[in-house]
Gaussian input, Z-matrix of N, CA and C with variables (Angstrom, degrees):
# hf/3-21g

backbone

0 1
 N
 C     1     B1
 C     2     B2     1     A1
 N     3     B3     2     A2     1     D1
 C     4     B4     3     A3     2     D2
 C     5     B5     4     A4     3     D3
 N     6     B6     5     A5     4     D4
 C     7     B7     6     A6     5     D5
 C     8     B8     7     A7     6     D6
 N     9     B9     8     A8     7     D7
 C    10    B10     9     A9     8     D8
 C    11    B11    10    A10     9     D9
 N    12    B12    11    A11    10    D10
 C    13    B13    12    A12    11    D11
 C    14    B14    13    A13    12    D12
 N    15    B15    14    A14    13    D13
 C    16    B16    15    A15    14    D14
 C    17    B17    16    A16    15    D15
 N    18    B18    17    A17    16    D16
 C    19    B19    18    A18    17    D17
 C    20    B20    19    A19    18    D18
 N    21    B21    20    A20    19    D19
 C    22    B22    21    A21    20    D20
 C    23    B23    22    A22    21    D21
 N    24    B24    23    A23    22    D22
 C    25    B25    24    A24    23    D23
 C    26    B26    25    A25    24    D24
 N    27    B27    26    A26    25    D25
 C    28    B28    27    A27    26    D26
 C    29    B29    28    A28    27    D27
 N    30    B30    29    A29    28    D28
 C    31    B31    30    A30    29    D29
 C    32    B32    31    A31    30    D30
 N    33    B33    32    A32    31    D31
 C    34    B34    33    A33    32    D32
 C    35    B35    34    A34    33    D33
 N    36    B36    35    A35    34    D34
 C    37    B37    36    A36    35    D35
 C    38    B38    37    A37    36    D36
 N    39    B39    38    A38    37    D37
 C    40    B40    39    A39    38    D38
 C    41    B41    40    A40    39    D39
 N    42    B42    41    A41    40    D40
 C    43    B43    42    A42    41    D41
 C    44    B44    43    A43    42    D42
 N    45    B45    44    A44    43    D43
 C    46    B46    45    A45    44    D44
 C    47    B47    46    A46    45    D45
 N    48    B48    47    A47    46    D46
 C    49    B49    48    A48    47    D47
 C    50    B50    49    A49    48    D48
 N    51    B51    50    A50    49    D49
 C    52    B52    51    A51    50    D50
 C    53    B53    52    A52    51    D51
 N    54    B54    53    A53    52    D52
 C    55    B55    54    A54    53    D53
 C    56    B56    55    A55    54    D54
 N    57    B57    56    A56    55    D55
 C    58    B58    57    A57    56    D56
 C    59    B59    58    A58    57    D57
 N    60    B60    59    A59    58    D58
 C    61    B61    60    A60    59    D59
 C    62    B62    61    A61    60    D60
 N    63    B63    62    A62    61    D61
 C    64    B64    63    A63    62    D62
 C    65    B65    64    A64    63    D63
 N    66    B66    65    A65    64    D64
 C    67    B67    66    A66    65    D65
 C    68    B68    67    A67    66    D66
 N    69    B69    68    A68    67    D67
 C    70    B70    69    A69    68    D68
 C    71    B71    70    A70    69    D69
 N    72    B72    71    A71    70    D70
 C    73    B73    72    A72    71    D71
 C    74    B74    73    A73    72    D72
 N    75    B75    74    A74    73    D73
 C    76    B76    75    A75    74    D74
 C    77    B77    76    A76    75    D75
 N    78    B78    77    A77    76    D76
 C    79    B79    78    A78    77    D77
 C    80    B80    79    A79    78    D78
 N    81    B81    80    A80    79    D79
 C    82    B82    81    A81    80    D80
 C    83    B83    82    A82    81    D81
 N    84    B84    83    A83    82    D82
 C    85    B85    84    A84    83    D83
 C    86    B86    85    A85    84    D84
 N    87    B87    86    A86    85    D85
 C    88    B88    87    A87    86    D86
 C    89    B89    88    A88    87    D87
 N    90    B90    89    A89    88    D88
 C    91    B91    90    A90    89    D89
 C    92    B92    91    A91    90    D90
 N    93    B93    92    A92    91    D91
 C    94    B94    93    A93    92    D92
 C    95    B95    94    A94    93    D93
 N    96    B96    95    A95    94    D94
 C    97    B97    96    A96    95    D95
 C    98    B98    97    A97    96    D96
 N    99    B99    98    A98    97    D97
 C   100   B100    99    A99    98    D98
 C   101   B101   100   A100    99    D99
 N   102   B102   101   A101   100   D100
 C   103   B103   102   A102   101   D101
 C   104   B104   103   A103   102   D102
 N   105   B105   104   A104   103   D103
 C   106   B106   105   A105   104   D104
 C   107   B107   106   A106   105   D105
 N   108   B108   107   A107   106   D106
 C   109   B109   108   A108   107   D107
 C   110   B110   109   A109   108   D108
 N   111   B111   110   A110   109   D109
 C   112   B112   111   A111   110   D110
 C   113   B113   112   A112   111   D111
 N   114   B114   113   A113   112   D112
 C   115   B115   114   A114   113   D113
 C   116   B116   115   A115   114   D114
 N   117   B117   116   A116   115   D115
 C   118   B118   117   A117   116   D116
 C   119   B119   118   A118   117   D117
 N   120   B120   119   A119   118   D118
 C   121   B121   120   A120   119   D119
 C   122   B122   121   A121   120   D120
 N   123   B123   122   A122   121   D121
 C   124   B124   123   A123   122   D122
 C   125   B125   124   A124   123   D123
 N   126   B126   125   A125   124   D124
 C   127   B127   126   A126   125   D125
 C   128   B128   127   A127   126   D126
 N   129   B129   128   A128   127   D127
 C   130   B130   129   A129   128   D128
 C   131   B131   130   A130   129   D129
 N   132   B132   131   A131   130   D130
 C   133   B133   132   A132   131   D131
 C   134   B134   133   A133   132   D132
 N   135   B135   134   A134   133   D133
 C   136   B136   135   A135   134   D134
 C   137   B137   136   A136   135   D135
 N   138   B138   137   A137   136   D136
 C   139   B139   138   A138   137   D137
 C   140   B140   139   A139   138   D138
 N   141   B141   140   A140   139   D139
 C   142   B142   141   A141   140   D140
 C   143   B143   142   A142   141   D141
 N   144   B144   143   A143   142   D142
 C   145   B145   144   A144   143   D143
 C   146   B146   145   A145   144   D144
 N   147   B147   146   A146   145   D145
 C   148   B148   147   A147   146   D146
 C   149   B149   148   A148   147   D147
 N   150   B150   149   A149   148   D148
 C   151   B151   150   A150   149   D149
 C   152   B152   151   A151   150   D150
 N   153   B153   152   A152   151   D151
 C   154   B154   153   A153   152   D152
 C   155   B155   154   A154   153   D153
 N   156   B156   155   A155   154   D154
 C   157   B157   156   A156   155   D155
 C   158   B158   157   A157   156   D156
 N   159   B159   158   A158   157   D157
 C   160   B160   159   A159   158   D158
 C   161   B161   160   A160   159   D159
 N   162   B162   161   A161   160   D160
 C   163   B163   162   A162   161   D161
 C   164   B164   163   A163   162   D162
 N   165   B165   164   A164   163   D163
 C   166   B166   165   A165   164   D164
 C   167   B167   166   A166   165   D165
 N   168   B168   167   A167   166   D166
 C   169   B169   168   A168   167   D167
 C   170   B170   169   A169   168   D168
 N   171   B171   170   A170   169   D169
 C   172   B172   171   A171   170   D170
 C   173   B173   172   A172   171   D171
 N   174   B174   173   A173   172   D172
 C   175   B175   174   A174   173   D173
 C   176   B176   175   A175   174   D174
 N   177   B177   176   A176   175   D175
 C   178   B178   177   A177   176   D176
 C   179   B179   178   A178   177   D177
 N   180   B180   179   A179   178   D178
 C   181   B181   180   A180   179   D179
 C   182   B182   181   A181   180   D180
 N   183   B183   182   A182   181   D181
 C   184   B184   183   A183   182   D182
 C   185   B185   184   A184   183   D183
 N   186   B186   185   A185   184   D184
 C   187   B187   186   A186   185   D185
 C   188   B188   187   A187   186   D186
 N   189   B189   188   A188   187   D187
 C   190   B190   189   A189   188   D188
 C   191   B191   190   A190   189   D189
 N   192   B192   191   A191   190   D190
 C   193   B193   192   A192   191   D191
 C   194   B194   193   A193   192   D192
 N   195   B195   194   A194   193   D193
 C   196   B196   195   A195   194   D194
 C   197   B197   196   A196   195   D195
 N   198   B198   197   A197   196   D196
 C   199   B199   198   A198   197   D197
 C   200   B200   199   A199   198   D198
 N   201   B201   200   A200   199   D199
 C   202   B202   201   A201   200   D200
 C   203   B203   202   A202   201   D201
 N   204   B204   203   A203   202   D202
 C   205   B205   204   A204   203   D203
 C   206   B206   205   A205   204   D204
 N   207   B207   206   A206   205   D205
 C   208   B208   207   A207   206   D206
 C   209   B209   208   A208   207   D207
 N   210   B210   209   A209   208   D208
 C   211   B211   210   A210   209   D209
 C   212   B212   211   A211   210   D210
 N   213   B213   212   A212   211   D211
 C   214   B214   213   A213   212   D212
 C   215   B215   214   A214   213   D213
 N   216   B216   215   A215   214   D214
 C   217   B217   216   A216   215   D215
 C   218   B218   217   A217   216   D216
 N   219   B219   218   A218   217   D217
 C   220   B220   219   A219   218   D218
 C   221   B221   220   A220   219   D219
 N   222   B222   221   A221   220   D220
 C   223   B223   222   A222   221   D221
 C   224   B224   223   A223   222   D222
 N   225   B225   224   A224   223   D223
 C   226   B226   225   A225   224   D224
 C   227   B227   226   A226   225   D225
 N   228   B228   227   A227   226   D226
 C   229   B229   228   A228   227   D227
 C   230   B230   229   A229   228   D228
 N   231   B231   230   A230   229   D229
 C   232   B232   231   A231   230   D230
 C   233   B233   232   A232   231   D231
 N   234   B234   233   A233   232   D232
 C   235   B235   234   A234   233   D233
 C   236   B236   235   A235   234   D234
 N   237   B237   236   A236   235   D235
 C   238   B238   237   A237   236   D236
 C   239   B239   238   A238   237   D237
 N   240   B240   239   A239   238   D238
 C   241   B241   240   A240   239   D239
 C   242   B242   241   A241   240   D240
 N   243   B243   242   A242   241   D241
 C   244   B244   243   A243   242   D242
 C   245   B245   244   A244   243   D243
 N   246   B246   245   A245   244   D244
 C   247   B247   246   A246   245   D245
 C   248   B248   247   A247   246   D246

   B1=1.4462
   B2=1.5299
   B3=0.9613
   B4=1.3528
   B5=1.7847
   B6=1.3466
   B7=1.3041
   B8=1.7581
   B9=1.1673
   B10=1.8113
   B11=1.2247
   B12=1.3969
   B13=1.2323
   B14=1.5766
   B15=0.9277
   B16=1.2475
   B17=1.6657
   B18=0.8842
   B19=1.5456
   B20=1.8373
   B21=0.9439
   B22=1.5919
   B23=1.5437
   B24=1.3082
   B25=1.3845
   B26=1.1420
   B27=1.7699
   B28=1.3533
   B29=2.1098
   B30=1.0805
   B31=1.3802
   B32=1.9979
   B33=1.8912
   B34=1.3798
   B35=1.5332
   B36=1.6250
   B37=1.4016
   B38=1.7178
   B39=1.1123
   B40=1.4766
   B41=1.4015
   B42=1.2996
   B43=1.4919
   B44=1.4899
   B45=1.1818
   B46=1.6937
   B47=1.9889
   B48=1.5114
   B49=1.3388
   B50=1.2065
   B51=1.1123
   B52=1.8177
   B53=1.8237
   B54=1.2949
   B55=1.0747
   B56=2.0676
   B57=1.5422
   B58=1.4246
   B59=1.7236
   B60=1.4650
   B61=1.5923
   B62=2.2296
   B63=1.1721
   B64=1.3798
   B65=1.4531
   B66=1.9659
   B67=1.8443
   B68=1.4408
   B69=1.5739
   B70=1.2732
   B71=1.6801
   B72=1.3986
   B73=1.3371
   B74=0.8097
   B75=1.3728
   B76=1.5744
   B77=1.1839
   B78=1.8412
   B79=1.4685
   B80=0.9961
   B81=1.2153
   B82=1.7997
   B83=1.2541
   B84=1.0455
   B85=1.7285
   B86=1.9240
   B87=1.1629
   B88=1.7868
   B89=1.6358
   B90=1.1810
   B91=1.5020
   B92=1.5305
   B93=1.3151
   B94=1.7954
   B95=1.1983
   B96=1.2033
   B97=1.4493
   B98=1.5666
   B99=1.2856
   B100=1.5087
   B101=1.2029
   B102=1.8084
   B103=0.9469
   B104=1.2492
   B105=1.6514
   B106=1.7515
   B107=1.5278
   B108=1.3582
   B109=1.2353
   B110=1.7097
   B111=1.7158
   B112=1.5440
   B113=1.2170
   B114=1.4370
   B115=1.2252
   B116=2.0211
   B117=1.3950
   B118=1.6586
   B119=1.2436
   B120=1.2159
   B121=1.1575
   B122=1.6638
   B123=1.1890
   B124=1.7317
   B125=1.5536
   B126=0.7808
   B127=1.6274
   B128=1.7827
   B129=1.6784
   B130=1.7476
   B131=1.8700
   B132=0.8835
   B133=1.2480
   B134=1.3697
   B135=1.6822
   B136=1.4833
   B137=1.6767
   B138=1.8304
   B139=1.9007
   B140=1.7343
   B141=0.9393
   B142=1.3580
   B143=1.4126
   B144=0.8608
   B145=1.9383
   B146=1.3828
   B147=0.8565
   B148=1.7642
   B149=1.1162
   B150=1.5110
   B151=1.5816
   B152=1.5645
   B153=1.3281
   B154=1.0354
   B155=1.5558
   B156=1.5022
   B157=1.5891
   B158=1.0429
   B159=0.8618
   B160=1.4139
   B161=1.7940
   B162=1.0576
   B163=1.6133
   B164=1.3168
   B165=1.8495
   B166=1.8988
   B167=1.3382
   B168=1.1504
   B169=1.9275
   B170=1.5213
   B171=1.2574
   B172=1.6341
   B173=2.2683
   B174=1.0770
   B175=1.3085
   B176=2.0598
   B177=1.4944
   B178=1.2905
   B179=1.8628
   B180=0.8984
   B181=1.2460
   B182=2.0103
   B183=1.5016
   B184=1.3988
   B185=1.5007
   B186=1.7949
   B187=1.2641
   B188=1.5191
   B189=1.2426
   B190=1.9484
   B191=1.3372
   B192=1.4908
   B193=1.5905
   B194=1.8023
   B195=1.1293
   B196=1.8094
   B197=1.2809
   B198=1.4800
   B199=1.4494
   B200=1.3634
   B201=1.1433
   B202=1.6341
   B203=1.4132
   B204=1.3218
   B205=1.1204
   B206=1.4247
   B207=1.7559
   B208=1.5670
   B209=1.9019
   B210=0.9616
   B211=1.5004
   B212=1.5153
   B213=0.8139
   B214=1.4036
   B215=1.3875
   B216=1.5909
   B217=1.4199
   B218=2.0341
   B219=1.5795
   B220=1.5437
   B221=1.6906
   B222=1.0451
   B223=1.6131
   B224=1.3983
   B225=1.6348
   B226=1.6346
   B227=1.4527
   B228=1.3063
   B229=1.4878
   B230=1.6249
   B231=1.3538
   B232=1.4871
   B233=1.5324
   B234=1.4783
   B235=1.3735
   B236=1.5275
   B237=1.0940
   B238=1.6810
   B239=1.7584
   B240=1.0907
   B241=1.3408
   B242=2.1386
   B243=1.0496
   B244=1.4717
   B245=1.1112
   B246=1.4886
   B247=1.7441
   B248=1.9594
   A1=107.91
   A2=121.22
   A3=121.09
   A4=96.34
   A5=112.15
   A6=112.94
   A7=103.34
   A8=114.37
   A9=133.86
   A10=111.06
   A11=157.36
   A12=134.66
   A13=131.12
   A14=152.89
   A15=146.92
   A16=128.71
   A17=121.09
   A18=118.63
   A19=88.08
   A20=134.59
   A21=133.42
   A22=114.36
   A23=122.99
   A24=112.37
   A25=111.48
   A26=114.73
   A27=119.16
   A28=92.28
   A29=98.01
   A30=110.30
   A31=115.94
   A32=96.15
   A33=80.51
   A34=103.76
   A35=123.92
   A36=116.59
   A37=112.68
   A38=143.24
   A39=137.70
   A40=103.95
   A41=133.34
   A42=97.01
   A43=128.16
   A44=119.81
   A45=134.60
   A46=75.23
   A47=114.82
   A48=116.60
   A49=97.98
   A50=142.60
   A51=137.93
   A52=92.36
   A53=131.85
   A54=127.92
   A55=101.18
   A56=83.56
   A57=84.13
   A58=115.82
   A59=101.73
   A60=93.44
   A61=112.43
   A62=96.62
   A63=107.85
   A64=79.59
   A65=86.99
   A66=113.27
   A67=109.13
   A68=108.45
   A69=121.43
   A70=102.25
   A71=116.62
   A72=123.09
   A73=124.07
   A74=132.32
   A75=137.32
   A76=104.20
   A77=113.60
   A78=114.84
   A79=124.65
   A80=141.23
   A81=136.22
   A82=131.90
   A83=104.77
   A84=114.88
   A85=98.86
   A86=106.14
   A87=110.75
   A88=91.98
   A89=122.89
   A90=124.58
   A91=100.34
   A92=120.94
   A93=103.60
   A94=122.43
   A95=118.23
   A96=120.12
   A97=140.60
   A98=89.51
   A99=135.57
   A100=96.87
   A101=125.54
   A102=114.97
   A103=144.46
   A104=83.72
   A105=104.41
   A106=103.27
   A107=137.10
   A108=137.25
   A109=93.26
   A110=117.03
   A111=119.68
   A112=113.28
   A113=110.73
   A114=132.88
   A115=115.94
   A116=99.27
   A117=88.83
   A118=123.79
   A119=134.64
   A120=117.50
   A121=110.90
   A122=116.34
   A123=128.47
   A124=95.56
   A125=140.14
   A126=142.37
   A127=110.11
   A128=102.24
   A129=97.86
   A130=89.32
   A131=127.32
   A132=118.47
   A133=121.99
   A134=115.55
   A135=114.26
   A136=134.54
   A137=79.81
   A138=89.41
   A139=100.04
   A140=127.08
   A141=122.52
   A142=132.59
   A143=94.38
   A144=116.80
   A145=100.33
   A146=124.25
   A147=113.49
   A148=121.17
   A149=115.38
   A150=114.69
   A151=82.85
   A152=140.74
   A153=141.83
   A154=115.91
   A155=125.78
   A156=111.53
   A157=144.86
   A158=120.99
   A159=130.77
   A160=92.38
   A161=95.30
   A162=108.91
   A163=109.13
   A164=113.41
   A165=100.28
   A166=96.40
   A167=102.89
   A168=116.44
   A169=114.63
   A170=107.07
   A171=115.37
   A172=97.49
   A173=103.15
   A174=121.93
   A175=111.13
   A176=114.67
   A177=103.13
   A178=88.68
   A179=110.03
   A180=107.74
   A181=106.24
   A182=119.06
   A183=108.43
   A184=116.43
   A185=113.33
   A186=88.65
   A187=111.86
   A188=107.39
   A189=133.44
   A190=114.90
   A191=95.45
   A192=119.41
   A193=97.36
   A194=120.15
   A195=108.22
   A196=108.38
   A197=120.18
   A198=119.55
   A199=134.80
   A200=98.47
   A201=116.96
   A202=107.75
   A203=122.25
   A204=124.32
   A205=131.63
   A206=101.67
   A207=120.27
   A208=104.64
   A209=109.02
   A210=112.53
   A211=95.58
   A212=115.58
   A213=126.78
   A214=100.81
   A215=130.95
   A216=128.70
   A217=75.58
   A218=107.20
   A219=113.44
   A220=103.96
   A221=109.62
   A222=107.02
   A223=120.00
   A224=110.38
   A225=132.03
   A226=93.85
   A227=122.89
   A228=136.75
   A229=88.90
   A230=114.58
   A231=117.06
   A232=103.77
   A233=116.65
   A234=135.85
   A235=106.69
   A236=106.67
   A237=108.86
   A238=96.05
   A239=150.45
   A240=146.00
   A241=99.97
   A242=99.58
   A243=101.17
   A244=120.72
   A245=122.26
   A246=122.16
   A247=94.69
   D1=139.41
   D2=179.95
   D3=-117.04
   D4=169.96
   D5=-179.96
   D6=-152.44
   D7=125.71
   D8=168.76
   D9=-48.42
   D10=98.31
   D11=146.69
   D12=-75.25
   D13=176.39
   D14=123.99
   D15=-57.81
   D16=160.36
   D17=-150.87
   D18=-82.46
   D19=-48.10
   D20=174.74
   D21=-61.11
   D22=-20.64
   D23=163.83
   D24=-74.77
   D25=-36.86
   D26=-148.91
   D27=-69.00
   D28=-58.76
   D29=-171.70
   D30=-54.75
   D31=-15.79
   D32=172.25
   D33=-85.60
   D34=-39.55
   D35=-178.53
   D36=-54.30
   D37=-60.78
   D38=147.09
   D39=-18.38
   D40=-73.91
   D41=179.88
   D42=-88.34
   D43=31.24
   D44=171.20
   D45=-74.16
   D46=-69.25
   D47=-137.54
   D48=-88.26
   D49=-18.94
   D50=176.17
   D51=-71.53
   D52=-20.63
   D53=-149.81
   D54=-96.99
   D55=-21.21
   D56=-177.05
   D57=109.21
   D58=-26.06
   D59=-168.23
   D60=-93.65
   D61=37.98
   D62=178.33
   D63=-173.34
   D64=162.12
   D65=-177.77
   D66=-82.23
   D67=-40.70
   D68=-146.49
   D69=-167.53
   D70=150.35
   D71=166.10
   D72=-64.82
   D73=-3.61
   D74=162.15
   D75=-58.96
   D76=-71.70
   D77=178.12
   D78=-61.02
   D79=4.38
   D80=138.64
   D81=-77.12
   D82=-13.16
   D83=165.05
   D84=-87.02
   D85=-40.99
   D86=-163.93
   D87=-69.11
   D88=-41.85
   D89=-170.57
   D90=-75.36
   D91=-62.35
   D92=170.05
   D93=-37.96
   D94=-48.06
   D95=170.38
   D96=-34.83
   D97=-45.42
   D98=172.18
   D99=-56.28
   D100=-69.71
   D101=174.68
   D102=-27.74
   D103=-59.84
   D104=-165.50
   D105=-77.82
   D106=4.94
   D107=-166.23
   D108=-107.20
   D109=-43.88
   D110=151.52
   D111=-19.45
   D112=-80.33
   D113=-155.61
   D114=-62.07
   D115=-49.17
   D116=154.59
   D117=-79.97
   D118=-0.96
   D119=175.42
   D120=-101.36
   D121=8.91
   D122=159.64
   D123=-94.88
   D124=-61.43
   D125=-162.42
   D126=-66.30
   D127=-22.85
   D128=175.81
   D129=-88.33
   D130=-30.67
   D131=-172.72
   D132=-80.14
   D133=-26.70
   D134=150.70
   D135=-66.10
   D136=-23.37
   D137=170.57
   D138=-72.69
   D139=-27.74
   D140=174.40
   D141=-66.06
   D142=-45.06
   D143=160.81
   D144=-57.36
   D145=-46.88
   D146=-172.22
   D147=-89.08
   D148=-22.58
   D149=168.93
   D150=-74.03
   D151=-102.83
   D152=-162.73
   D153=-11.68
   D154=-48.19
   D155=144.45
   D156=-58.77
   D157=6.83
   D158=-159.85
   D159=-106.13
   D160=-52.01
   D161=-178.92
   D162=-48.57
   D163=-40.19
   D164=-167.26
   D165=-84.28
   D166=135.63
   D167=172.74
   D168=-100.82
   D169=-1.64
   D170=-164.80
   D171=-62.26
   D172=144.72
   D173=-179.99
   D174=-65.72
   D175=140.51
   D176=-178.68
   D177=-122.63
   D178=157.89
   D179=-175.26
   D180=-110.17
   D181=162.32
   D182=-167.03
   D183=-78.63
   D184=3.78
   D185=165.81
   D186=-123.65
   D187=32.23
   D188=152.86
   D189=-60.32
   D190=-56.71
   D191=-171.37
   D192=-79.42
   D193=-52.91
   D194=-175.26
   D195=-60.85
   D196=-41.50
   D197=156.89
   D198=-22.36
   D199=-57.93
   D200=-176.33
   D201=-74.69
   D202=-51.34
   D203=159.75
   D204=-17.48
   D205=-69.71
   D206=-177.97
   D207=-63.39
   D208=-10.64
   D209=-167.78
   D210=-97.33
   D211=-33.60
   D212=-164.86
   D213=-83.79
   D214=-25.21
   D215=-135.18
   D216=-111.65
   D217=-43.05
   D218=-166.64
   D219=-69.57
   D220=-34.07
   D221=167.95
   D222=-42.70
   D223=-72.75
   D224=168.41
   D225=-25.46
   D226=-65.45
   D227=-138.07
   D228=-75.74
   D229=-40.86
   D230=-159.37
   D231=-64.41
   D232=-35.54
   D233=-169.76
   D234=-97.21
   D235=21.43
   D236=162.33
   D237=66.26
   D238=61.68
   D239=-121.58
   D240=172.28
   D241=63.32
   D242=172.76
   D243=-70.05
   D244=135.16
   D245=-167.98
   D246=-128.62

């Protein structure tokens, strides 16, 4: 397989590996990869979660939801995280 870069990718993978933090330009393409194989496989699993919500129809009532909220708000807060 060969693969096209653009001259600014090309030159950042060359200096990934002059830099030391990869062996070879293989393994900077293999490690993006890696990534991006991460990255859909969180995003099919959030698509899953949402069909799967989508499905419960059951009713939340408004102090379910303020609930969740305040729990939600003390977390942020806990983690130094102002909302």
């Amino acid at each position: 397989m060969q693969i096209a870069l653009e001259e600014s990718q090309e030159d950042f993978v060359k200096q990934a590996v002059s830099d030391g933090r990869y062996t070879s330009e293989s393994a900077v393409v293999e490690f993006g990869i890696r990534l991006l194989q991460a990255r859909e496989q969180k995003l099919a699993e959030l698509r899953a979660k949402v069909q799967e919500s989508l499905k419960d129809t059951s009713e939340v009532s408004d102090e379910e939801i303020d609930a969740a909220i305040n729990r939600k708000s003390q977390e942020l807060l806990a983690k130094g995280i102002p909302w």
